[in-house]
Backbone as CSV, one residue per row, in Angstrom:
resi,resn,N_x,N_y,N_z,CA_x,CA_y,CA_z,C_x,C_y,C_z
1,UNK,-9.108,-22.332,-6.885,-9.756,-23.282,-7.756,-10.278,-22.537,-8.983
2,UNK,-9.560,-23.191,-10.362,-10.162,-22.383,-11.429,-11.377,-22.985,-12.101
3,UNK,-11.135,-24.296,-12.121,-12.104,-25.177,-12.907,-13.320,-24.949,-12.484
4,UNK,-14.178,-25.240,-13.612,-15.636,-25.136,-13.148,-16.257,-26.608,-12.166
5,UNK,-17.023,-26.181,-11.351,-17.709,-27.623,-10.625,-18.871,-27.543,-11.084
6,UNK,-18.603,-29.399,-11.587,-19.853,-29.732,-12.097,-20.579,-30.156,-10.837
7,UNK,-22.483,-29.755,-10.864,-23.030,-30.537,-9.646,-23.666,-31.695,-9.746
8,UNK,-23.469,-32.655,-9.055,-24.584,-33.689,-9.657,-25.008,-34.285,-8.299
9,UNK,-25.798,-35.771,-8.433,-26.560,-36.118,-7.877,-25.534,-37.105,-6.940
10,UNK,-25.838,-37.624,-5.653,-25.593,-38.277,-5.108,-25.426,-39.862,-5.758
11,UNK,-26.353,-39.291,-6.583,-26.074,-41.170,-7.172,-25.485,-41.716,-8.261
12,UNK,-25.167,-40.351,-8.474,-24.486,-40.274,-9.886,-22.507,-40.896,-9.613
13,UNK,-22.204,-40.762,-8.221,-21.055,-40.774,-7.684,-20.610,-41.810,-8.000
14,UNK,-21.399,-43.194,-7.559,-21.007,-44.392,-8.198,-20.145,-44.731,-9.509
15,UNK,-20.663,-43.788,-10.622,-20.160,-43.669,-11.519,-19.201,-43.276,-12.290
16,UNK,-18.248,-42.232,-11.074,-17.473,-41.636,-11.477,-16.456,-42.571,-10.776
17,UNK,-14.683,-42.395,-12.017,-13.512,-42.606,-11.305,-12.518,-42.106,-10.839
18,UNK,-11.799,-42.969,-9.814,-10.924,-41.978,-9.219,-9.383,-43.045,-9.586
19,UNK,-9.115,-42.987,-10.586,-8.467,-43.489,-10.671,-6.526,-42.992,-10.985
20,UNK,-6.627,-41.570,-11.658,-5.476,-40.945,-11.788,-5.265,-40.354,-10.596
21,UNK,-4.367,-39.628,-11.003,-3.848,-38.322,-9.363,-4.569,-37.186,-9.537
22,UNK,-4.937,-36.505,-8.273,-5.499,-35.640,-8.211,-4.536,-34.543,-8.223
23,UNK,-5.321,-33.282,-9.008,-4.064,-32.298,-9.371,-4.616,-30.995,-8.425
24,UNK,-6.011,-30.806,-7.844,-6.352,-29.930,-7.010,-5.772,-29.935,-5.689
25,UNK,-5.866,-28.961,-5.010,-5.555,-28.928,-3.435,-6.335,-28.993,-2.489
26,UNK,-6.293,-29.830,-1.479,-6.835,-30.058,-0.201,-7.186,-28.670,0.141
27,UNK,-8.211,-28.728,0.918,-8.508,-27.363,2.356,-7.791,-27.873,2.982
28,UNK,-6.705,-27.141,4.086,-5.856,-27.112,5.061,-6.732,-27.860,6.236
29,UNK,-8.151,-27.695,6.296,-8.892,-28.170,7.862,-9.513,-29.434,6.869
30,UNK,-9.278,-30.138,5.815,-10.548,-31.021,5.405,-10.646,-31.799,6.641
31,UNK,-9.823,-32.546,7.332,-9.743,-33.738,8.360,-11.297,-32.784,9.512
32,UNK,-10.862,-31.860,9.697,-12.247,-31.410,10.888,-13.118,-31.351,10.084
33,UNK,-12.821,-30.890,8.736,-14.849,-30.444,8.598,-14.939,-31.742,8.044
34,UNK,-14.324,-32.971,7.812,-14.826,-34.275,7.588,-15.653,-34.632,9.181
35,UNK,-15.023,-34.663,10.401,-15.065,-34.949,11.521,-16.405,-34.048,11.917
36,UNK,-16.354,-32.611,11.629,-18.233,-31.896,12.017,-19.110,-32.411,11.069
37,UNK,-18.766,-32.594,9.615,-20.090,-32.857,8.563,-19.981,-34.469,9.009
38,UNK,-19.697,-34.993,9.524,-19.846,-36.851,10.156,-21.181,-36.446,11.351
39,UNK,-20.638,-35.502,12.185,-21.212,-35.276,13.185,-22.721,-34.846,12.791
40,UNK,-22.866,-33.725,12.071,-23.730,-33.166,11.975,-24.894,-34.276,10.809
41,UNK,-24.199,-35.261,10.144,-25.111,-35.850,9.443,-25.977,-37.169,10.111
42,UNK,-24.858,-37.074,11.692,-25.169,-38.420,12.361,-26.235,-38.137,13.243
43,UNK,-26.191,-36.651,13.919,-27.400,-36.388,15.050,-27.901,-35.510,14.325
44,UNK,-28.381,-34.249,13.335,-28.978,-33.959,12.490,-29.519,-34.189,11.393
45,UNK,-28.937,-35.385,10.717,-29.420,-35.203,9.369,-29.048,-34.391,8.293
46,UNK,-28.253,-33.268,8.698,-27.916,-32.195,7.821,-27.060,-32.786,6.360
47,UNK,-27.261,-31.642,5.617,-26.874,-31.926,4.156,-25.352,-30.548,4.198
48,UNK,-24.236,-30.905,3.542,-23.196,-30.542,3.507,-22.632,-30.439,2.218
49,UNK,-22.123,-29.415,1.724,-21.637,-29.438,0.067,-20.152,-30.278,-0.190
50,UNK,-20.099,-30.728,-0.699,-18.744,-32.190,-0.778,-18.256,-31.724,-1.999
51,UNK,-17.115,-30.736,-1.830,-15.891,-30.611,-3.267,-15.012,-32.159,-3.525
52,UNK,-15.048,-32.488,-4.585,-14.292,-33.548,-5.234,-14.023,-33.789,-6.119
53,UNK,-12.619,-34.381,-6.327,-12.247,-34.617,-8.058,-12.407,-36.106,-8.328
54,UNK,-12.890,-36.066,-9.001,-12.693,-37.812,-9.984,-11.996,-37.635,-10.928
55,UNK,-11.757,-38.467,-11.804,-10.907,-38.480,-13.173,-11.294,-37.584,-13.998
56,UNK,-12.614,-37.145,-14.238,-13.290,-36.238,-14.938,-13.218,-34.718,-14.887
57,UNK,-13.004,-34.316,-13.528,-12.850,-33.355,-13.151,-13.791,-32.682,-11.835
58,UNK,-13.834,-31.680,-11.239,-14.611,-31.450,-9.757,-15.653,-31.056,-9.883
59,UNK,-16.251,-32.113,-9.047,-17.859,-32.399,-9.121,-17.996,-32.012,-7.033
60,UNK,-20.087,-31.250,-7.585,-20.218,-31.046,-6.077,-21.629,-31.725,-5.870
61,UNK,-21.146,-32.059,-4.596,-22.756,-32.970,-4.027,-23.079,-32.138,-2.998
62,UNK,-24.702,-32.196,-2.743,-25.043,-31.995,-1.330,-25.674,-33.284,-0.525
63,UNK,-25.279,-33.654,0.140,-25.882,-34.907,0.752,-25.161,-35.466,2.487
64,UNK,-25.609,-36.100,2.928,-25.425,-36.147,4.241,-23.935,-37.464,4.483
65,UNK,-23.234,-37.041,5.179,-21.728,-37.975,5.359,-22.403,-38.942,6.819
66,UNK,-22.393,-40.426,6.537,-22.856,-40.884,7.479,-21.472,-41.884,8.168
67,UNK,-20.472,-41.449,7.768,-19.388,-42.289,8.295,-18.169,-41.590,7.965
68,UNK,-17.051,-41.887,8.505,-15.718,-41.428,7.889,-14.487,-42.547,8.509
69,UNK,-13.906,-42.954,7.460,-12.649,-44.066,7.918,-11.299,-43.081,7.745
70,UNK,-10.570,-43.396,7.424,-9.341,-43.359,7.439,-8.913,-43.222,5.666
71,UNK,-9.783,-43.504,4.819,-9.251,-43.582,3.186,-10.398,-43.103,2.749
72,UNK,-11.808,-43.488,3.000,-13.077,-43.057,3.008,-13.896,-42.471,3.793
73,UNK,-15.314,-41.766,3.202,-16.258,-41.424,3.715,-17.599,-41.706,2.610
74,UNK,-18.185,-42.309,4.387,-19.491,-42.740,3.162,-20.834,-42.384,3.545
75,UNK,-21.329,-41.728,2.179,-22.146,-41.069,2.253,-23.851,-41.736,2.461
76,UNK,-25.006,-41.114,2.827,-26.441,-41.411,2.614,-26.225,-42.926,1.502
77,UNK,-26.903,-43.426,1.829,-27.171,-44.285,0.928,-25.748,-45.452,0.380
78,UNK,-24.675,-45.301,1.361,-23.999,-46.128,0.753,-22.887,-45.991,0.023
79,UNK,-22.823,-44.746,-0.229,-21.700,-43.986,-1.338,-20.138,-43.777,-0.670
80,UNK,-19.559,-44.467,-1.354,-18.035,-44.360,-0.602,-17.701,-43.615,-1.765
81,UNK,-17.060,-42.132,-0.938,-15.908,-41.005,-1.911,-14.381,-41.281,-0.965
82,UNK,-13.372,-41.322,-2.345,-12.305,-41.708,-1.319,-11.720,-40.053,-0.841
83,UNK,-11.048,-40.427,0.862,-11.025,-39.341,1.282,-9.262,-38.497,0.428
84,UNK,-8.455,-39.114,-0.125,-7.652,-38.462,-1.023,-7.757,-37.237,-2.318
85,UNK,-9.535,-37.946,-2.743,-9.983,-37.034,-3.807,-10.922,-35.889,-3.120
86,UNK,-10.882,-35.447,-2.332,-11.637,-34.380,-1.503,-11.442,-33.300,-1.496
87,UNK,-11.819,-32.497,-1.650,-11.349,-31.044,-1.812,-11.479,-29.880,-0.640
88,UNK,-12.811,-29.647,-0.412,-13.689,-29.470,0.329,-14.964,-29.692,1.116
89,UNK,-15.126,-29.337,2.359,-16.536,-29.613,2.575,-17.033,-28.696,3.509
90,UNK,-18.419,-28.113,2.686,-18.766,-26.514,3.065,-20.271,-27.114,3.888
91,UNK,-19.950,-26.770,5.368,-21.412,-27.440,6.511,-22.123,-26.101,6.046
């Protein structure tokens, strides 16, 4: 990854789009550490760093994953990141 990551706020996510193709690469394990940072936000509470691209370019959150589907994961408060634009996620 060369680009710089911008960090922002959890709530700022809303705002961003995901509307082109993503030109970064997946982590090879995202599917598990989606599946431990679910876990760990559901019986801990814990906060997890979330690599992602939007249209803008890769942005990082720290905030807790309280769900995970199949296209999404949604975060504290409501925040659906789709799981295509994902990059990483550092527990």
């Amino acid at each position: 990854m060369t680009e710089e990551i911008c960090m922002i706020e959890k709530e700022a996510i809303t705002a961003c789009t995901f509307k082109r193709e993503m030109k970064s690469k997946q982590h090879p394990e995202l599917l598990s550490q989606i599946k431990d940072a679910t876990i760990l936000g559901n019986s801990h509470h814990s906060k997890v760093s979330i690599i992602f691209q939007d249209d803008d370019g890769i942005k990082r959150v720290d905030t807790t994953i309280w769900a995970a589907g199949t296209k999404f994961i949604c975060l504290k408060g409501g925040v659906w990141v789709p799981i295509n634009r994902l990059i990483e996620i550092k527990l």
